[in-house]
N, C-alpha and C positions, 0 to 999 in steps of 0.2 A: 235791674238793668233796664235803660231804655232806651232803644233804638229812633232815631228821625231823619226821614232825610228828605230835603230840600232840592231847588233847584242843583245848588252848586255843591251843594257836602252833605254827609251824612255825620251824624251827632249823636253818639253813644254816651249816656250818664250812665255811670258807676258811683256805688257808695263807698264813703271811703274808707272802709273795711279792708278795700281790695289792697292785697298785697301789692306794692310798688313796683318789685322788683318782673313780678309777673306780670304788672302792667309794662314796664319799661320792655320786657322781653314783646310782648306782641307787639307794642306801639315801633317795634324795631323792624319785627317781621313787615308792619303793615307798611312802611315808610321804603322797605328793600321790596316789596312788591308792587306799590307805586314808582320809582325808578326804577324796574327793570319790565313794568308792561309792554312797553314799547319795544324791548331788544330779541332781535330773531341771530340767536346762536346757536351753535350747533353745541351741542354738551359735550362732546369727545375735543374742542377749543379750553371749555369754561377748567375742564377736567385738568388738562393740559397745563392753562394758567394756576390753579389751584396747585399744582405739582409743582410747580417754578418760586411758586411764593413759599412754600412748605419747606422745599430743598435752599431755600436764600434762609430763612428764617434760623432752622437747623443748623446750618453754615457758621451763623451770625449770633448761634445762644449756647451749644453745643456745651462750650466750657463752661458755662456759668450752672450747666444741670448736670454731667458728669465729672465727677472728682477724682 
């Protein structure tokens, strides 16, 4: 692996051995960590939201995983 980085980016080469799926997982981390550098929340909010979508979801799928 090698690491460069430039004025405006930084440039990681991997071989391509590397599993995909494990790359597709970080390149997701790095991309939800680039969009949320900039946001000042409060975690007992994010928490809150994360409850709202779980309990819609649940609502919304409930029948289709208990029979």
């Amino acid at each position: 692996m090698l690491v460069e980085r430039t004025k405006k980016e930084i440039i990681i080469r991997l071989p391509s051995s590397v599993d995909t799926e494990d790359l597709q997982d970080f390149l997701n981390y790095a991309r939800y960590k680039e969009l949320t550098a900039n946001f000042k929340t409060d975690q007992k909010e994010v928490d809150k939201i994360a409850k709202e979508v779980n309990e819609k979801w649940w609502t919304k799928n409930r029948n289709k995983l208990i029979k």
